[in-house]
KEVEX-466077 format. One line per field, with one value per residue (C-alpha): x, y, z; residue in one letter. Coordinates in nm, 4 decimals, m for minus. Example, Ala and Ser with C-alpha at 12.3 -4.5 7.8 and 13.67 -1.06 7.14 Angstrom:
% KEVEX-466077
px = [1.2300|1.3670];
py = [m0.4500|m0.1060];
pz = [0.7800|0.7140];
r = [A|S];
% end
This chain:
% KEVEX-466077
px = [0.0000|0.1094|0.1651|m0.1107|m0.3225|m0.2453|m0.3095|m0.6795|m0.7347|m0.6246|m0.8759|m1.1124|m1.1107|m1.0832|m1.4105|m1.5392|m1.4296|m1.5791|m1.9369|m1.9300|m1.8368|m2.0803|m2.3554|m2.2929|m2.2713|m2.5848|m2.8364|m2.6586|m2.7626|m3.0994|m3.1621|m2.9338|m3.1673|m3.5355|m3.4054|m3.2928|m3.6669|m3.8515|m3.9782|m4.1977|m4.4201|m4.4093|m4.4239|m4.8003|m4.9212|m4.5792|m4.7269|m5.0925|m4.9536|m4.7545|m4.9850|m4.6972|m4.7430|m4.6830|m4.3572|m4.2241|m4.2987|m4.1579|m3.8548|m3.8450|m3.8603|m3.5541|m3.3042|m3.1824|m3.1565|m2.8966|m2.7174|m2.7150|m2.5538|m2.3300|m2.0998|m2.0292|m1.6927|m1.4859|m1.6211|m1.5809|m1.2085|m1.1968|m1.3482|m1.0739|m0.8465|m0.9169|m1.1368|m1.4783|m1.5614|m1.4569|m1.6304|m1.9443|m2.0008|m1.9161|m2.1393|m2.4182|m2.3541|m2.2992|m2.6576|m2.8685|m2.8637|m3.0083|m3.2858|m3.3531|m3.3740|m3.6556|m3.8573|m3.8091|m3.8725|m4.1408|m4.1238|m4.0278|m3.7035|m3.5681|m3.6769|m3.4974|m3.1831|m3.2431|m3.3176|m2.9967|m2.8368|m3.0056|m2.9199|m2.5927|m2.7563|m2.7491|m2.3686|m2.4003|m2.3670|m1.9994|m1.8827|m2.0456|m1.9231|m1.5458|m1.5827|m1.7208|m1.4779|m1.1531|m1.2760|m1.3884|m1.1635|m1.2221|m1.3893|m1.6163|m1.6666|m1.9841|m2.1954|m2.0822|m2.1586|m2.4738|m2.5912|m2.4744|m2.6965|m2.9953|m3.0194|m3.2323|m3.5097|m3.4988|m3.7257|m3.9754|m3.9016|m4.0447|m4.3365|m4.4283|m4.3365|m4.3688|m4.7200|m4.7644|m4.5481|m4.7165|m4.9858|m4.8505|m4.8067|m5.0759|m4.9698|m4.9313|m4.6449|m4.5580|m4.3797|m4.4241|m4.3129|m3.9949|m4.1315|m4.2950|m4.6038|m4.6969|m4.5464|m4.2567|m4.2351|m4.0666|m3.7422|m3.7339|m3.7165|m3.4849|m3.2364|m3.2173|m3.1661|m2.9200|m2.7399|m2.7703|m2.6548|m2.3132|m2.2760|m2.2722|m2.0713|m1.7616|m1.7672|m1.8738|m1.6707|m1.3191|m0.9835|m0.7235|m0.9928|m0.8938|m0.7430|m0.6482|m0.6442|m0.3599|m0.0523|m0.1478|m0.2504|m0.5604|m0.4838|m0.4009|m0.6806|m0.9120|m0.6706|m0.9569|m1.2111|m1.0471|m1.1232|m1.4033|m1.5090|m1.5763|m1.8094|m1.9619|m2.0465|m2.2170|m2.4642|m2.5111|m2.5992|m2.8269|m3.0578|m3.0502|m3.0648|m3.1652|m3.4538|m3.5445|m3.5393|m3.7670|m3.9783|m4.0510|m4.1810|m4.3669|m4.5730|m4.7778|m4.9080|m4.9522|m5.1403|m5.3843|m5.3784|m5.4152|m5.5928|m5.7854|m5.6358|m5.6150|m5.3267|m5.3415|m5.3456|m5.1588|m4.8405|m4.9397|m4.8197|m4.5430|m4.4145|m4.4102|m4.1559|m3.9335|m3.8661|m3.6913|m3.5136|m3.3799|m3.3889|m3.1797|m2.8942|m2.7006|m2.8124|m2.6986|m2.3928|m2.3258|m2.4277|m2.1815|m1.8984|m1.9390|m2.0406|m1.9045|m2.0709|m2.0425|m2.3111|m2.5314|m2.5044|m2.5744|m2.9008|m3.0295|m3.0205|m3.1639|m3.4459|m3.5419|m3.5217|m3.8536|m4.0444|m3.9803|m4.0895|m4.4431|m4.4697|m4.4099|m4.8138|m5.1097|m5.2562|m5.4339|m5.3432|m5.2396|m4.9791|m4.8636|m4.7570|m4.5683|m4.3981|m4.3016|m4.2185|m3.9876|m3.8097|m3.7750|m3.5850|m3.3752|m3.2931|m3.2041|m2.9671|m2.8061|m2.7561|m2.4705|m2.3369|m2.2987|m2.0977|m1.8904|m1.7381|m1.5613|m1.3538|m1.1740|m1.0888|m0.9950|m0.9231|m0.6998|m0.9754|m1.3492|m1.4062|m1.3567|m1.4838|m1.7857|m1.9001|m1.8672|m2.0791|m2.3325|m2.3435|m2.4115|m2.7082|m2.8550|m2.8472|m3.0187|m3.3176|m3.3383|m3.3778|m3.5674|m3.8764|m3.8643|m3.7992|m4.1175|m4.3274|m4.2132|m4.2356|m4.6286|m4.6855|m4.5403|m4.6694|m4.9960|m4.9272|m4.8872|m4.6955|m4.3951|m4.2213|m4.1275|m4.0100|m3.7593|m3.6464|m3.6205|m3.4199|m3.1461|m3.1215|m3.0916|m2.8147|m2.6446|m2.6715|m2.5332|m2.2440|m2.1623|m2.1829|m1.9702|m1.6869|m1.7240|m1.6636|m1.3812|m1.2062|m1.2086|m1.0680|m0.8126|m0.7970|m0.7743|m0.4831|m0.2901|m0.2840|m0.2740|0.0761|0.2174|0.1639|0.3095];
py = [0.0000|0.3156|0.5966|0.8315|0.5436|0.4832|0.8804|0.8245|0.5056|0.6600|1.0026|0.7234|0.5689|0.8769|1.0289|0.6640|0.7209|1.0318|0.9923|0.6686|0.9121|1.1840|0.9423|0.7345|1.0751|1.2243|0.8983|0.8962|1.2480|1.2061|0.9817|1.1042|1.4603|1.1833|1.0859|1.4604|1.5701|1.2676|1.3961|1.6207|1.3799|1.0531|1.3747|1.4290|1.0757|1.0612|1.3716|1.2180|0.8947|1.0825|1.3758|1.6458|2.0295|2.2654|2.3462|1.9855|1.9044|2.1830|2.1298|1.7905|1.8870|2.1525|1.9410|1.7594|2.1033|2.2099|1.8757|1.8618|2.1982|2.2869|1.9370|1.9845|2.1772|1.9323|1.6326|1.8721|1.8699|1.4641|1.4011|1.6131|1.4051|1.0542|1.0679|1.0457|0.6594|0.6278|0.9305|0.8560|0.5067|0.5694|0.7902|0.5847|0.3404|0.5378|0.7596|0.4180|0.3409|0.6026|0.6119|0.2350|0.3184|0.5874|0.3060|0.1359|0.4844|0.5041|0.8517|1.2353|1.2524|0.9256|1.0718|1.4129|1.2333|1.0027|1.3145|1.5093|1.1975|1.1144|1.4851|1.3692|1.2972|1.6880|1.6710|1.4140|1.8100|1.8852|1.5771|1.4828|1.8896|1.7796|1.4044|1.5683|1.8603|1.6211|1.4253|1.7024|1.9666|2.2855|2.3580|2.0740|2.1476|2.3923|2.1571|1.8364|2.0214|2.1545|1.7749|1.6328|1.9307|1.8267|1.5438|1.8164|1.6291|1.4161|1.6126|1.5392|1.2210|1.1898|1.3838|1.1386|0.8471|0.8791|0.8859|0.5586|0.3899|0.5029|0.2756|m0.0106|m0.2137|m0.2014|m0.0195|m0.3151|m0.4774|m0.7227|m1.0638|m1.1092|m0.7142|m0.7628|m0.5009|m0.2238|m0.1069|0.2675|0.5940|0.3477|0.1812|0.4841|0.5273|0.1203|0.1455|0.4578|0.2715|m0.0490|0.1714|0.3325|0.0390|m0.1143|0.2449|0.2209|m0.1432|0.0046|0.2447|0.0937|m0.1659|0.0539|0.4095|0.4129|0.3528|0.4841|0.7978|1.1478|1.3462|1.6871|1.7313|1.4296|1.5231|1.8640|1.9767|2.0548|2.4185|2.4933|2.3947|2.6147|2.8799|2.9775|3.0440|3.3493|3.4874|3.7674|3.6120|3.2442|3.4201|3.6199|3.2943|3.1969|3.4912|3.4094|3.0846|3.1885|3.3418|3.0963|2.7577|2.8646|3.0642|2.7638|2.5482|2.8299|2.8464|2.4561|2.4530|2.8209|2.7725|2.4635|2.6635|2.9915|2.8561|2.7147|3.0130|3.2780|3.1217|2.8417|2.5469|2.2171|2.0659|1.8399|2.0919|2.2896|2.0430|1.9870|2.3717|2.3778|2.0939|2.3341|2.5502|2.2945|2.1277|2.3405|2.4414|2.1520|1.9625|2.2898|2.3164|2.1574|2.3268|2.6329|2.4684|2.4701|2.8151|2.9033|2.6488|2.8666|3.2175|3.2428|3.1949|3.5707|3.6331|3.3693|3.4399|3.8543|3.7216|3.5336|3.7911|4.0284|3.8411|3.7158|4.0472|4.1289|3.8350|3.9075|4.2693|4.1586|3.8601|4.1043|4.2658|4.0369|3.9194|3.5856|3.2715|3.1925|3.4775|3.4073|3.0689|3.1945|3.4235|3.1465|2.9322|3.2340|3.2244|2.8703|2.8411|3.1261|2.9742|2.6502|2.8105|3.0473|2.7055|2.5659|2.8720|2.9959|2.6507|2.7398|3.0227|2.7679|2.5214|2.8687|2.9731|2.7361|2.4443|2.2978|2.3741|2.2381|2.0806|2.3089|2.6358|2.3906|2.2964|2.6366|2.7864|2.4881|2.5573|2.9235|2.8125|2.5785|2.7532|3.0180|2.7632|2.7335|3.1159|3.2385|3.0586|3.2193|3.5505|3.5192|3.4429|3.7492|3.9247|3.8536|3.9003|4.2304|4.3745|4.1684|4.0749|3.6996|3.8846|4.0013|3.6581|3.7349|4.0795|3.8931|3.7350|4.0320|4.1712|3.9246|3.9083|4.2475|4.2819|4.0138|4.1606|4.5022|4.3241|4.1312|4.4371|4.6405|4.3865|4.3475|4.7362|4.7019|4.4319|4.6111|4.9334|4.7515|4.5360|4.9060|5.0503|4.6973|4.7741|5.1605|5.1225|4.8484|5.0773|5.3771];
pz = [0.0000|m0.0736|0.1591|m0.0216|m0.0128|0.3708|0.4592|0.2625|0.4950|0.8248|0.6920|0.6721|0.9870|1.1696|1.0474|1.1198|1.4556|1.5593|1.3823|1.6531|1.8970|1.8256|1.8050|2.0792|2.2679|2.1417|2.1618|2.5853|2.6343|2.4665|2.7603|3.0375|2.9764|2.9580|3.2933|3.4488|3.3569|3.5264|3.7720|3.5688|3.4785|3.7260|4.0152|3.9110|4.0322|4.3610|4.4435|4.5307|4.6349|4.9284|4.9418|4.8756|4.9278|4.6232|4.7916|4.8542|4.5039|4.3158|4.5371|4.4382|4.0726|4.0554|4.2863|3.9666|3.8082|4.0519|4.0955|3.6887|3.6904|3.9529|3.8990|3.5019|3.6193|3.7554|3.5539|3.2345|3.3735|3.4760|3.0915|2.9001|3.1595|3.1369|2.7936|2.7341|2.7044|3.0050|3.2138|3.0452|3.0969|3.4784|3.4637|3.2871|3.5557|3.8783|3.7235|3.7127|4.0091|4.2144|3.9128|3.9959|4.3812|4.2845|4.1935|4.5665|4.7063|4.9870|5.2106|5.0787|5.2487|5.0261|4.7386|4.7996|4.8381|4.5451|4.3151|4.4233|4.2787|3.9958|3.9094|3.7860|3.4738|3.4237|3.4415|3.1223|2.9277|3.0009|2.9376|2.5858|2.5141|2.5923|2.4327|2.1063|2.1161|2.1365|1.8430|1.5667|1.3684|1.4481|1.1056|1.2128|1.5467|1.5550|1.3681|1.5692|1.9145|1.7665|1.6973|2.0568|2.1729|2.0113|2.3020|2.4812|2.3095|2.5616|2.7799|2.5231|2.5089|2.8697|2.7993|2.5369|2.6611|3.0438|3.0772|2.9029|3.0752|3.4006|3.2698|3.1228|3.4347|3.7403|4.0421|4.2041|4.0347|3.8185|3.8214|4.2218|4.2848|4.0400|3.8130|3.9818|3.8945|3.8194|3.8246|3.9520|3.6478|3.4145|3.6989|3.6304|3.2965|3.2690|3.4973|3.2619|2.9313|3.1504|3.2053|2.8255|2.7601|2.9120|2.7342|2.4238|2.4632|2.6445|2.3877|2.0454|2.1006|1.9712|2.1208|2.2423|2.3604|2.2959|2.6052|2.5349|2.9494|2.9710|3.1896|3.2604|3.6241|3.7698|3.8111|3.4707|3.3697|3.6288|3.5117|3.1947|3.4725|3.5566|3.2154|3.1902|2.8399|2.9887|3.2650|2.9226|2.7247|3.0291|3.0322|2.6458|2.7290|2.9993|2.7415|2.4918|2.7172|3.0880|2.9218|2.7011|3.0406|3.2097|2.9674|2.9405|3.2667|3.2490|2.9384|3.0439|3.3423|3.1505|2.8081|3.1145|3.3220|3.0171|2.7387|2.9600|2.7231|2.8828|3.0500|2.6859|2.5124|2.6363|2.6853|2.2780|2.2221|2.4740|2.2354|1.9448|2.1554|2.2711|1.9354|1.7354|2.0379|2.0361|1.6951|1.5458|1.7194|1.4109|1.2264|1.4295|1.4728|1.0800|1.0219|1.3185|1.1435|0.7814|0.8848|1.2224|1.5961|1.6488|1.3620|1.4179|1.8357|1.7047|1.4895|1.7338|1.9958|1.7762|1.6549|2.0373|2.1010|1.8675|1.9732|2.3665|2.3222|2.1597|2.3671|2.6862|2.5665|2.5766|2.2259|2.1019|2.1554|1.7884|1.7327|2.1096|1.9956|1.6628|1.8518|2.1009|1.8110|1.6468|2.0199|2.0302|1.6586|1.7806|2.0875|1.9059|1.6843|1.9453|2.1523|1.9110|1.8362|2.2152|2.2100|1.8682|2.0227|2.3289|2.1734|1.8928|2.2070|2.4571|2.2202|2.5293|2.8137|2.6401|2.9565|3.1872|2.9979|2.8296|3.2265|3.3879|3.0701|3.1190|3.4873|3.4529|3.2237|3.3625|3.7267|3.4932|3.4008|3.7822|3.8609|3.6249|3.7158|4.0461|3.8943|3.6635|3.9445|4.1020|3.7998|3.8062|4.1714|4.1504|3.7881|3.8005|3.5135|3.3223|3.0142|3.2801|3.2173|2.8873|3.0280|3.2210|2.9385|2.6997|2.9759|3.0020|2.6210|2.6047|2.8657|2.6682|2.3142|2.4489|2.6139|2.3202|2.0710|2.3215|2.2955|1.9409|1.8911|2.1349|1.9807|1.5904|1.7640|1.8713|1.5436|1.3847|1.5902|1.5741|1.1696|1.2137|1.3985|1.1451|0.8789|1.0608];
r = [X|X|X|X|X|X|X|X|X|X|X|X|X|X|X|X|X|X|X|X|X|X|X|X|X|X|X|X|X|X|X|X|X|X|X|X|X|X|X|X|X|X|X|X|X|X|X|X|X|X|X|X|X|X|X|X|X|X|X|X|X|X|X|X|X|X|X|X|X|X|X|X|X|X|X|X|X|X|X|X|X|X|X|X|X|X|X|X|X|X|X|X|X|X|X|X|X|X|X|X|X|X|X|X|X|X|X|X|X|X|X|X|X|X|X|X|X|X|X|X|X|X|X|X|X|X|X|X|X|X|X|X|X|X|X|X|X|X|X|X|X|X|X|X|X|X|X|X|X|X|X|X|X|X|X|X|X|X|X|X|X|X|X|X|X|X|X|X|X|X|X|X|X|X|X|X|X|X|X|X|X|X|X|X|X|X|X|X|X|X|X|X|X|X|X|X|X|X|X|X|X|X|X|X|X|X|X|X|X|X|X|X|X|X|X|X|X|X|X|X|X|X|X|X|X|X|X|X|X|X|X|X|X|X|X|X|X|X|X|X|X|X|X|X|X|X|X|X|X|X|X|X|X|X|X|X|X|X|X|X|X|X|X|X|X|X|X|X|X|X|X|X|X|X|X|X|X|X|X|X|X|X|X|X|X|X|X|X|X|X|X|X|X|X|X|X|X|X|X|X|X|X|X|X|X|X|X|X|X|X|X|X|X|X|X|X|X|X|X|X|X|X|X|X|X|X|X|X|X|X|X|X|X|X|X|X|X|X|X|X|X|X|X|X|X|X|X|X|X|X|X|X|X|X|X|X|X|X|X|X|X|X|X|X|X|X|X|X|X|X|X|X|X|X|X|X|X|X|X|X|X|X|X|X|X|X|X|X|X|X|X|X|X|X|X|X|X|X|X|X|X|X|X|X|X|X|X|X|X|X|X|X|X|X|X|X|X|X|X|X];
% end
């Protein structure tokens, strides 16, 4: 064999490689985000069987949110360390079985414990974002992210699926109590896919694993943290992903509170939000790979922007959803390239840099929930939410223009003083 012919093999295998990795990635995060969401759905029917209070179940609810989010630093770090194959099977493993005890559960204070566990399923984010990173070109790296993102479906995926599985096998049990029976049944199921989950990957994903983090110390790579523009691409992706988070969980209640839709109904139109949200992230991802994430992160801020505005007056139901849907495609789109911008600038430090921006975002889908019920206690108003919203985006689209000017001034004066 000749050498050229051996360089087109290698080429070949190589691109092999990483489409296992991305999709091996992406189908794990699909699920690892069905499972982080859970306890949307089986809550309704736990909540009557232990007779929670609005309090103990919404508390319930966001302790995965926080778990999910505040741990995708240092297991960003550990993946760009010891590789992705590994950190994500552990963590397929170590995720299942907390989502298996859930099933066993029978008092409040088990399952607040359990669900600060199971929230390690969050933390699936920053480590799929370094895997992915360590395997794709830069030139190829915006639409690669932008597909592992897309796993955000997942939290449809539960909405769909959930609630049948609720009924598929009686309350009581199944098989002499082997199988519970019930809301009990989805954690059950979750925790097996879980399992078959890390399987396949420790035996499909390539070897020797990518490990840009290999040798280097822990410090060095915290030392990106201290960089204003990491803690910048966090507010970013506080509009486009802790909003989209927030806004899951708000519309449900407001399409019933505002228009008087049914809870069917009105999970039907949620779903019109959350899927291009999620389902165009690549293709954010490849608009960010051939125009640049600064111009597709601009346009998306821009055209939120509009939508917010109208959105923050009251209006029909119909052009309500469109403008929803015109939020959701932007916030799909701004997801990848909010994600573009980390690896051109800390190729070395994806995991680190990928986790705190994660963090910051999804601690945002955490916050502003509480700030748009404040928002309506105080205005009176249900259209204050999207006031909140507009705000943040706003904030962020100022800060990123500002920086932009700053940087071609200085772009200017660098080739001023080489001419002089």
């Amino acid at each position: 064999m000749t050498a050229q012919a051996e360089a087109v093999e290698l080429t070949a295998r190589a691109a092999h490689e990483r489409t296992r990795v991305l999709v091996l990635s992406t189908v794990g995060f699909t699920l690892f985000f069905a499972v982080w969401v859970m306890f949307a759905v089986v809550g309704i029917p736990l909540r009557k069987e232990l007779g929670l209070s609005d309090g103990e179940f919404a508390l319930l609810v966001a302790i995965p949110i926080l778990t999910g989010s505040i741990l995708r630093v240092p297991v960003g770090i550990l993946t760009d360390r010891l590789g992705g194959r590994l950190v994500f099977t552990s963590l397929l493993l170590v995720t299942a079985v907390p989502t298996y005890v859930i099933s066993r559960a029978e008092s409040y204070t088990q399952l607040v414990v359990l669900a600060f566990l199971m929230g390690l399923a969050g933390v699936s984010f920053a480590v799929g974002i370094a895997w992915v990173s360590a395997w794709y070109p830069r030139n190829r790296q915006g639409f690669a992210l932008g597909t592992f993102g897309a796993g955000n479906i997942g939290a449809s995926i539960t909405k769909l699926l959930a609630p049948t599985l609720v009924t598929i096998v009686p309350v009581a049990g199944a098989a002499g109590g082997v199988i519970p029976g019930g809301w009990r049944f989805v954690p059950f199921v979750y925790a097996i896919m879980l399992v078959a989950m890390a399987v396949v990957v420790w035996f499909v994903a390539p070897t020797p694993d990518e490990r840009p983090g290999r040798g280097r110390t822990v410090v060095s790579q915290l030392e990106p943290l201290k960089v204003m523009r990491v803690w910048r691409f966090g507010l970013y992706y506080i509009v486009v992903f802790g909003a989209y988070v927030a806004l899951a969980l708000w519309l449900p209640k407001y399409y019933v509170d505002v228009y008087d839709f049914d809870l069917k109904v009105a999970g039907f139109l949620t779903a019109i939000f959350i899927f291009p949200a999620s389902l165009l992230r690549p293709l954010g991802g490849y608009l960010s790979d051939r125009v640049g994430a600064r111009a597709v992160t601009y346009t998306s801020f821009i055209v939120m922007a509009f939508a917010l505005a109208a959105l923050s007056f009251p209006m029909g139901p119909w052009l309500f959803t469109a403008l929803v849907f015109v939020v959701g495609v932007m916030m799909g789109v701004g997801k990848a390239s909010v994600y573009k911008y980390i690896p051109e600038y800390f190729p070395r430090d994806v995991g680190a840099v990928g986790g705190l921006v994660g963090a910051v975002g999804g601690l945002g889908g955490f916050v502003l929930p509480l700030l748009f019920a404040w928002a309506q206690g105080f205005s009176g108003k249900p259209e204050s939410a999207f006031l909140v919203v507009l705000t943040v985006d706003v904030v962020s689209l100022l800060w990123l223009h500002a920086t932009v000017l700053r940087m071609r001034r200085a772009e200017k004066a660098a080739a001023q003083e080489q001419i002089s």
